[in-house]
C-alpha positions as CSV (number, residue, x, y, z in Angstrom):
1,X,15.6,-18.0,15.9
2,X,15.4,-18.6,12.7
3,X,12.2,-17.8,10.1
4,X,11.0,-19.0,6.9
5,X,8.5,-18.1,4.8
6,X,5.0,-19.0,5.0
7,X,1.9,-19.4,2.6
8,X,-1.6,-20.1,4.1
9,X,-3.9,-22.4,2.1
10,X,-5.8,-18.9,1.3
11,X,-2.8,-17.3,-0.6
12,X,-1.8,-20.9,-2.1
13,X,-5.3,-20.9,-3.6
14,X,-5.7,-17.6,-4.9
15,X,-2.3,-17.5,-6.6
16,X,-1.9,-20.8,-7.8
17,X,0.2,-21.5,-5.6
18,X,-0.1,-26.2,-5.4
19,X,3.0,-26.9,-4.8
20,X,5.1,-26.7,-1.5
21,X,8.0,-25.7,-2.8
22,X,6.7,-22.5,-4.9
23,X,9.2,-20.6,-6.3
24,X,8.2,-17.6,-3.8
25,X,8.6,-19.9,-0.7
26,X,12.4,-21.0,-2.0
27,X,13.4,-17.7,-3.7
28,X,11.7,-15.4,-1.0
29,X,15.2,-13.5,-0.8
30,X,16.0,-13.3,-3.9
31,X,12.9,-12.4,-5.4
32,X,13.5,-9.0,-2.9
33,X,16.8,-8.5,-4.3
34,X,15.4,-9.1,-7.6
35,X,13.0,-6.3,-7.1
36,X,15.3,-3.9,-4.7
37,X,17.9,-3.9,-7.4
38,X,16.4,-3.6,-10.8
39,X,12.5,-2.6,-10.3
40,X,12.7,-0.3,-7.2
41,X,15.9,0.9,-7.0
42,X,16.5,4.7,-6.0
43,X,17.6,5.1,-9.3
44,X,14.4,3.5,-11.0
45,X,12.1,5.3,-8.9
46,X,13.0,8.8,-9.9
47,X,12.5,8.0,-13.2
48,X,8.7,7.6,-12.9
49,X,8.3,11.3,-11.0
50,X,6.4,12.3,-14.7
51,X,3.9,9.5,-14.3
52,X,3.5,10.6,-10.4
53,X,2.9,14.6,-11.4
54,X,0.4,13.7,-14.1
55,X,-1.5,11.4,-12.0
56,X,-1.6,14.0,-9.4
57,X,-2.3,17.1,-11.8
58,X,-5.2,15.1,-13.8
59,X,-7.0,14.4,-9.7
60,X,-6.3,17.8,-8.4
61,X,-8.2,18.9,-11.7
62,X,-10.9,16.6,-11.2
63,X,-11.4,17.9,-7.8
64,X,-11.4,21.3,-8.7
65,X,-14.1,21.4,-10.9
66,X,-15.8,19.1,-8.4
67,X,-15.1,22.3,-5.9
68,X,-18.1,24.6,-7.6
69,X,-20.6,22.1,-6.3
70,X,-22.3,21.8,-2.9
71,X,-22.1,18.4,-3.3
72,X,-19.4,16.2,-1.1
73,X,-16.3,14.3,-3.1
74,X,-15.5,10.6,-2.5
75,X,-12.2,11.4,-1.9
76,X,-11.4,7.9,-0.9
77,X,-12.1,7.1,-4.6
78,X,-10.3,9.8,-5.9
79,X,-7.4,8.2,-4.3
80,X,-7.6,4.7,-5.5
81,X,-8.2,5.4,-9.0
82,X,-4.8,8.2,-8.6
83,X,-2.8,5.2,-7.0
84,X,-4.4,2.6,-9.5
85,X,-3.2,4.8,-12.2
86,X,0.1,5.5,-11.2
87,X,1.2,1.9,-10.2
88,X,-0.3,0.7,-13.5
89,X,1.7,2.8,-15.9
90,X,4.5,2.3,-14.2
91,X,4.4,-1.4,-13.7
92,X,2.2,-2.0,-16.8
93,X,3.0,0.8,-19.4
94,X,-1.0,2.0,-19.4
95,X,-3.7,2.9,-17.1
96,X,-6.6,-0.4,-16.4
97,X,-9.4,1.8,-15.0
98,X,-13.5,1.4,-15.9
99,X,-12.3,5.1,-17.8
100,X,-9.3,3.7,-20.0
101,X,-10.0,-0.1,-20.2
102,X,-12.8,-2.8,-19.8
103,X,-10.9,-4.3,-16.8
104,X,-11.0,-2.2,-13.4
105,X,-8.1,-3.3,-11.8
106,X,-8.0,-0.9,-8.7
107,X,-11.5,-2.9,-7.5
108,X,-10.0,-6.2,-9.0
109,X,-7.2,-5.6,-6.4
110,X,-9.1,-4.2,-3.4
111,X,-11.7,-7.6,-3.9
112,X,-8.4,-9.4,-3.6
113,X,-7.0,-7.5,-0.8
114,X,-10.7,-7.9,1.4
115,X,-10.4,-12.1,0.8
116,X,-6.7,-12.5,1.7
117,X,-7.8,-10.7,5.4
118,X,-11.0,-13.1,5.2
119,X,-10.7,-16.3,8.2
120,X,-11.3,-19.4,6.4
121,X,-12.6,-21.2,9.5
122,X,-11.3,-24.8,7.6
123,X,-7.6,-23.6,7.6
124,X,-7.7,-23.6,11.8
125,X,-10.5,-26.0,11.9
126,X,-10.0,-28.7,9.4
127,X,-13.2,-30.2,10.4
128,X,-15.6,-27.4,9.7
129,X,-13.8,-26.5,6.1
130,X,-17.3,-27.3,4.9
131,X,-18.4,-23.7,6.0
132,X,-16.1,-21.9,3.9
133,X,-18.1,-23.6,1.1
134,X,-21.1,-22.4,2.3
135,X,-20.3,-19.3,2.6
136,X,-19.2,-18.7,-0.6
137,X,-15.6,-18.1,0.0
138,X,-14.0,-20.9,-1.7
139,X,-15.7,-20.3,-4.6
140,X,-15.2,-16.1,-4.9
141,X,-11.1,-17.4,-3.8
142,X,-11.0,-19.4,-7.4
143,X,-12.9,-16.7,-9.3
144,X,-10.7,-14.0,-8.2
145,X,-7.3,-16.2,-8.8
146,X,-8.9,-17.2,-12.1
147,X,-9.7,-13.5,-13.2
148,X,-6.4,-12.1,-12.2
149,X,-4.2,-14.7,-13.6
150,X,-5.7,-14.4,-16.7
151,X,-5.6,-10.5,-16.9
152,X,-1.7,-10.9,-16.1
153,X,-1.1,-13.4,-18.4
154,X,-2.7,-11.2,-21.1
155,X,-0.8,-7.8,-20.0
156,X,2.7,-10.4,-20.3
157,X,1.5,-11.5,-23.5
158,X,1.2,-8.7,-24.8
159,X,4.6,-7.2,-24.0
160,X,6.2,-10.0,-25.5
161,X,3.5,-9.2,-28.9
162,X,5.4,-5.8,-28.8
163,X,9.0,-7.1,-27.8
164,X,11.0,-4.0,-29.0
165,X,8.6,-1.7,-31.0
166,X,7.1,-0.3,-27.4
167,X,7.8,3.3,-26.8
168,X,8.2,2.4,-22.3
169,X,10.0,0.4,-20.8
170,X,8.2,-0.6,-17.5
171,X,8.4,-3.5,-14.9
172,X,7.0,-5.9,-17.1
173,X,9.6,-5.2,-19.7
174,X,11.7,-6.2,-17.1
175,X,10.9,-9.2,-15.6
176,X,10.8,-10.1,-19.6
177,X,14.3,-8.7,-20.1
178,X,15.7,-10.2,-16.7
179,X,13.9,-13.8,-17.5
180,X,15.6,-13.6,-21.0
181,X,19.4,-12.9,-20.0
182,X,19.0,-14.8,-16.9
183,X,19.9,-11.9,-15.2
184,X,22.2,-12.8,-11.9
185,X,20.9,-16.5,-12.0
186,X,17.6,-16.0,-11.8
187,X,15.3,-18.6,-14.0
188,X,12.2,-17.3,-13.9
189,X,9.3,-18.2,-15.6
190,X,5.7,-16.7,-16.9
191,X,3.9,-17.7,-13.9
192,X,7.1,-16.3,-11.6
193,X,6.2,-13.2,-13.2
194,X,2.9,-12.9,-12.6
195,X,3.2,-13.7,-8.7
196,X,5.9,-10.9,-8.9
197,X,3.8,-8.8,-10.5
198,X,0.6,-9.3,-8.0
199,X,3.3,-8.6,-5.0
200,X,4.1,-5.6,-6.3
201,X,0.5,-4.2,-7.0
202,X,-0.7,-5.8,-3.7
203,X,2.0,-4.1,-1.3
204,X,1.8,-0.5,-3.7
205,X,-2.0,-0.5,-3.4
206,X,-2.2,-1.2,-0.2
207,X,0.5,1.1,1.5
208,X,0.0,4.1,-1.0
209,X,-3.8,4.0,-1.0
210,X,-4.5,2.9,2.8
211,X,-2.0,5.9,3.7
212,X,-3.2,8.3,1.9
213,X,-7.0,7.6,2.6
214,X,-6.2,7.9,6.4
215,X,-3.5,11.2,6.4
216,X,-6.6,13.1,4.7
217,X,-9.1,11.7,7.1
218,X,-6.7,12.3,10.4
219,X,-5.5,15.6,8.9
220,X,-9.2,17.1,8.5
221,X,-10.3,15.5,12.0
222,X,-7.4,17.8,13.5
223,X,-7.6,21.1,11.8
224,X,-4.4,22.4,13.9
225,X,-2.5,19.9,12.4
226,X,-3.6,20.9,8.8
227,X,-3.1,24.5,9.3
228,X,0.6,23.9,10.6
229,X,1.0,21.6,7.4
230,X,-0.5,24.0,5.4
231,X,1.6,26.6,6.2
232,X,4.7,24.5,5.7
233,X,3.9,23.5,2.2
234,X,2.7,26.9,1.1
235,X,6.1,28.4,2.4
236,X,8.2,25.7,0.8
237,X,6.3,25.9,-2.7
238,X,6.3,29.9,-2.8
239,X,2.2,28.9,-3.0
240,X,2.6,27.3,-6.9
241,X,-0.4,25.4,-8.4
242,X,2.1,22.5,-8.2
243,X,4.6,21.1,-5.5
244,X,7.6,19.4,-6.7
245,X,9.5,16.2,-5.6
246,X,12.5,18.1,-4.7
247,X,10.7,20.8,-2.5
248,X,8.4,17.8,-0.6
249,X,12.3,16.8,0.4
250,X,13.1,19.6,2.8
251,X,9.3,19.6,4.3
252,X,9.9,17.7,7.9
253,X,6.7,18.1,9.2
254,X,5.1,16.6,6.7
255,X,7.5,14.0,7.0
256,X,5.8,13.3,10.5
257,X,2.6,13.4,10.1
258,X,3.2,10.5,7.4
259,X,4.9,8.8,9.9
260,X,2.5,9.3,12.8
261,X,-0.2,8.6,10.4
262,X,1.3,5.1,9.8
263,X,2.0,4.7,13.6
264,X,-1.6,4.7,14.2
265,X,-2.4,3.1,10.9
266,X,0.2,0.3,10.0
267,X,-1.3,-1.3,6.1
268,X,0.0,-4.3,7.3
269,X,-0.8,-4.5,11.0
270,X,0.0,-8.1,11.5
271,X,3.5,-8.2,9.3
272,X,4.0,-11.3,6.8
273,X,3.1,-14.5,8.6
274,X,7.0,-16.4,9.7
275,X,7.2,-20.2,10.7
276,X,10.0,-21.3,13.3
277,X,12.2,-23.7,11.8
278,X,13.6,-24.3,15.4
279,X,12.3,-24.8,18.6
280,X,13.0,-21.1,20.9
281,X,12.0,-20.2,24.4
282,X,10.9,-17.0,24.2
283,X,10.2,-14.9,27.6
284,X,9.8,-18.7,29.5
285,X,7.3,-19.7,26.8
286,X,8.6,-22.9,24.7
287,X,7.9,-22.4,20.8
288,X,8.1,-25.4,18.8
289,X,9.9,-25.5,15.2
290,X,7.0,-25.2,12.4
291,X,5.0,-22.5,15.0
292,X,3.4,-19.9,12.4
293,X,4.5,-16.4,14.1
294,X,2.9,-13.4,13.6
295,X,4.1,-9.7,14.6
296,X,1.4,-7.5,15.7
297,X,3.0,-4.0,14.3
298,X,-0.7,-2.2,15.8
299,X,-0.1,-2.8,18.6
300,X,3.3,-2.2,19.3
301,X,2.8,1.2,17.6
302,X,0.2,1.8,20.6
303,X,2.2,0.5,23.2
304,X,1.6,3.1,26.4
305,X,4.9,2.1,27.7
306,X,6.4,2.8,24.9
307,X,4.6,6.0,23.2
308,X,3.1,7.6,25.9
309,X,-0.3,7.9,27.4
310,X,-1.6,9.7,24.8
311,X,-0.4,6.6,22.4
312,X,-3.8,6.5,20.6
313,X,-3.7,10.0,19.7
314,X,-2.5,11.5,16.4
315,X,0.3,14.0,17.2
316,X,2.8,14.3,14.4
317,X,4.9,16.5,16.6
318,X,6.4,13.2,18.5
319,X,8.2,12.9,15.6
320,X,10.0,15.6,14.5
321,X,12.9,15.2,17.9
322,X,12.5,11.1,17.3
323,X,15.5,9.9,15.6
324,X,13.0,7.0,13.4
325,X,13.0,5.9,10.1
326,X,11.2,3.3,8.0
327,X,14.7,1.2,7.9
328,X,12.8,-1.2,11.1
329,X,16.2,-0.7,13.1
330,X,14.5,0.8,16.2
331,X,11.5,-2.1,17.0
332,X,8.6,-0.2,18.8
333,X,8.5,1.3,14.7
334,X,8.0,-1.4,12.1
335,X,5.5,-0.2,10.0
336,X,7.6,-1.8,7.1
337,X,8.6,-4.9,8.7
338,X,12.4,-5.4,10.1
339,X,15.5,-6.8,8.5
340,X,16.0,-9.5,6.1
341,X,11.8,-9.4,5.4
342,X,11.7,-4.9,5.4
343,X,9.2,-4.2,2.4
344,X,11.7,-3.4,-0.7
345,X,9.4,-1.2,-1.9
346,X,9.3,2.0,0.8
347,X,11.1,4.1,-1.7
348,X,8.4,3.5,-4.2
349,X,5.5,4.3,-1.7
350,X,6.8,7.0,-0.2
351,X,7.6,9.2,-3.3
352,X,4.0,8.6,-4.3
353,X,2.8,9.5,-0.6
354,X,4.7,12.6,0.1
355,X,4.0,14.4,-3.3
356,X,0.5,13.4,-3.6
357,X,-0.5,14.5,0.4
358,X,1.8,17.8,-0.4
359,X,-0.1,18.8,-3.6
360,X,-3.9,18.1,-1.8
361,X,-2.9,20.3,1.5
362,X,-1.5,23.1,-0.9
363,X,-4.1,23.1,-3.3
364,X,-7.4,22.6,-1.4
365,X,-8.7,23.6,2.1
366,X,-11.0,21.2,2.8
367,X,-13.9,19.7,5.5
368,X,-16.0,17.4,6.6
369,X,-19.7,17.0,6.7
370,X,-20.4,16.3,10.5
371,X,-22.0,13.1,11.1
372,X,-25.8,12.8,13.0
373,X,-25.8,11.7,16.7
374,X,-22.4,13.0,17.2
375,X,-20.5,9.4,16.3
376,X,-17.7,11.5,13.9
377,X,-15.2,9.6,14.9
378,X,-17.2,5.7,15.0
379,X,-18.0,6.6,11.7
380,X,-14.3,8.1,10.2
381,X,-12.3,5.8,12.5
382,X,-14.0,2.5,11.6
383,X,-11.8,0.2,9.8
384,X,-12.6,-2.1,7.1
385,X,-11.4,-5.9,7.0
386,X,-9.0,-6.8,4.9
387,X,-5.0,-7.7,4.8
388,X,-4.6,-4.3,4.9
389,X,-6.7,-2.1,8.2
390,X,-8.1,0.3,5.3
391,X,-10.5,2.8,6.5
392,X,-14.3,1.0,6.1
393,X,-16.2,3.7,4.9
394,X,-15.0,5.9,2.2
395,X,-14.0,9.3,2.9
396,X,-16.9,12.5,1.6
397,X,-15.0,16.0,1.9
398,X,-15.8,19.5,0.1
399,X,-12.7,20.7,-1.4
400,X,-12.4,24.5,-2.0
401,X,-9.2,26.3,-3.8
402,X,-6.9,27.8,-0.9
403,X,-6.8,31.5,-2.0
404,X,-3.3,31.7,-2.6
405,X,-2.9,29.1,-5.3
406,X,-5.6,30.5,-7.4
């Protein structure tokens, strides 16, 4: 059976995307190679572990001070503006926040994520497209498209203003650098960059953020879980202010709730869109060439038959005997996608993930306000729309300083 990349009318509009033979659609491959080799390479991501730690530092200091108030934290946006920050300095050699810059890119991006999960009823129904006009979708599609592309083409712009007197060198750089030697045959132009560029901050926010939002949620519902974290971290980090990369490495069971938490939490539960380009019989059912496929990773990862009965509970302990990776080899665990199409970018996420989740558990105890007519979990468990199952309502905790990194 054989796949190929496909773009829905949604995507094609808000990236600009008119013709049918985009240079995503032909170069899909390559553009992960591109990206795997020179952008998110073991190597590359190592590099950035300063920008991680004083991301991380500058929010664990925010919430501490927040932690001499009775009043609750938005975690959730504590989270986002972290993740924003990060993948923006890395990516774009600054931070674009409402704090360092008149464009707010982390709610630019999470508007962008909500539309691309939107159903734009004239895409299915080409009869009733007039709805999506009505509604108002069409129109916040081409605003959104219009104000991102232009705030790309400015950040670009501006690295080629600065060409060699910049003190960073960051992924902009080099696409720059890459589109200049031709790097490996690629030819890519300003508007290949940008749709690079949006990938990279759509799949980082999304993964990162989402993951993080619900591991602190899930970890607080299930206190016995947080203790035994706790106590693993604390042990590993000799109960410093700060835990480091290289001690998050030999911490397994943190390792499993991450991957338990994205078990019950795919960011992408419904993996890329694939269209046959052959007709397949599939279980007795005939599947014509052109058929758009799509892989339901939610519900695989709740399968009874495969997990369990208790499938829909969070139990990080499954995981520390399972022999399962993010590598998609093992197919009832895809959380990443499988094979040619597995996200290039798990490295990247991951480092960001582990540290960050480490250094809130060390640093804080925390809890939860308990919600009125006992519907805790209708309320934490809800989950927002979007192309990414984000949690819907954001997340208020009271932080306090654990004792023993005082």
């Amino acid at each position: 059976m054989l796949l190929t990349f496909s773009l829905s009318v949604l995507i094609k509009t808000i990236f600009f995307i008119n013709n049918e033979t985009s240079f995503l659609e032909k170069n899909c491959l390559c553009v992960k190679s591109l990206c795997s080799i020179h952008l998110l390479s073991k190597k590359m991501v190592r590099s950035f572990e300063n920008i991680r730690e004083e991301e991380i530092v500058t929010m664990m200091e925010k919430l501490e001070k927040a932690s001499s108030s009775s009043l609750p934290v938005n975690l959730s946006e504590s989270l986002l503006k972290m993740t924003n920050n990060v993948i923006c300095r890395i990516a774009m050699g600054r931070k674009y926040s409402l704090e360092e810059s008149p464009m707010d890119f982390g709610n630019l991006l999470r508007t962008l994520m909500e539309l691309l999960g939107a159903f734009p009823i004239g895409e299915y129904i080409r009869g009733l497209a007039w709805i999506d006009k009505i509604r108002g979708l069409d129109r916040k599609m081409e605003d959104v498209s219009r104000t991102l592309m232009e705030f790309l083409e400015r950040v670009v712009q501006e690295h080629v203003d600065e060409g060699e007197k910049k003190e960073t060198f960051d992924f902009v750089d080099m696409l720059l650098q890459i589109q200049r030697d031709k790097t490996n045959g690629f030819e890519l132009d300003r508007s290949d960059i940008r749709l690079i560029m949006m990938d990279i901050f759509i799949a980082g926010m999304a993964t990162t953020y989402t993951t993080l939002d619900w591991a602190m949620m899930l970890l607080i519902r299930h206190p016995e879980c947080m203790k035994k974290l706790q106590d693993e971290i604390r042990t590993y980090s000799r109960r410093k202010f700060y835990v480091s990369e290289e001690q998050v490495e030999s911490m397994k069971y943190l390792k499993a709730v991450i991957k338990e938490v994205l078990r019950l939490h795919p960011p992408g539960p419904l993996l890329i869109p694939r269209q046959l380009s052959e007709d397949v019989k599939l279980k007795g059912y005939d599947i014509a060439a052109g058929t758009q496929v799509l892989i339901n990773a939610w519900a695989i990862h709740r399968d009874t038959t495969t997990w369990g009965p208790d499938a829909e509970e969070f139990k990080p302990e499954r995981h520390l005997d399972l022999p399962l990776d993010f590598s998609g080899q093992d197919f009832k665990y895809i959380p990443f996608g499988s094979g040619r199409r597995l996200c290039p970018g798990i490295g990247f996420a991951m480092a960001l993930i582990e540290v960050a989740l480490a250094n809130l558990v060390n640093r804080f105890n925390w809890r939860v306000k308990s919600r009125p007519l006992g519907d805790d979990d209708q309320y934490y468990l809800a989950e927002a729309p979007g192309i990414e199952v984000g949690r819907k309502f954001p997340l208020f905790v009271f932080p306090s300083l654990a004792p023993s990194t005082l």
